[in-house]
N, C-alpha and C positions, 0 to 999 in steps of 0.2 A: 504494500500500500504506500502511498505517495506523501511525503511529509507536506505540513499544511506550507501556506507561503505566511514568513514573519512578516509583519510592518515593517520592523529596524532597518531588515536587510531591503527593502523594497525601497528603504527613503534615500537609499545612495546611489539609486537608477536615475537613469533620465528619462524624461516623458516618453521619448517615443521607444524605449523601451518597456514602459509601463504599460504603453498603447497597446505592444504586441502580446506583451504578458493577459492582457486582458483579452483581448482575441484570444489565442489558445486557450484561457481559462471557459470561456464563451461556447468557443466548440466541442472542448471536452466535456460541460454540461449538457452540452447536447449530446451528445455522443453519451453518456450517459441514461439520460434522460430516454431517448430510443431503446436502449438495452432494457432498460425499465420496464416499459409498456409492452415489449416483446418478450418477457422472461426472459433473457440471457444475463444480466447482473446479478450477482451473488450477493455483494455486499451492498447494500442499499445507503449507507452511509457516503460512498464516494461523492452521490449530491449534494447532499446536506456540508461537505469537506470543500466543497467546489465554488459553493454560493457564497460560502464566507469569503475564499481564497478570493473573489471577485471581489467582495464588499469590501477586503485589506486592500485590493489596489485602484479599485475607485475612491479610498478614502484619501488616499495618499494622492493618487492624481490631483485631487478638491486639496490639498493641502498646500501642496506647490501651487496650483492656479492661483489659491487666498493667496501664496506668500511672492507670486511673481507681478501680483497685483499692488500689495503694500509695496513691494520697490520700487515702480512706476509711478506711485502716486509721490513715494518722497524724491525721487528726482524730478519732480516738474516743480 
């Protein structure tokens, strides 16, 4: 089974690393989520591991956006 993804290690990426992190996160939910509804998954837990792994890198995304915003506003 697949370790989850930390925030810590996700805060020292750059966005469009983040972007792509999130796409494959995306697909593997789906990819998932198929197996599901077809009985071929075993462990039913990898969704519920996949949905968060997305919500740690949309939060982080939403964090640099806040913090790429506050330093545009202090240099004008």
């Amino acid at each position: 089974m697949k370790s989850k993804v930390q925030a810590k290690d996700l805060r020292g990426n750059e966005t469009a690393e983040l972007e792509r992190t999130l796409l494959k996160l995306q697909e593997d939910l789906f990819q998932h989520r198929l197996k599901h509804n077809t009985n071929q998954i075993e462990n039913t837990m990898v969704i519920r591991t996949t949905r968060r792994d997305i919500a740690r890198v949309c939060t982080v995304l939403a964090e640099k956006s806040r913090q790429a915003a506050v330093t545009a506003a202090k240099e004008k």
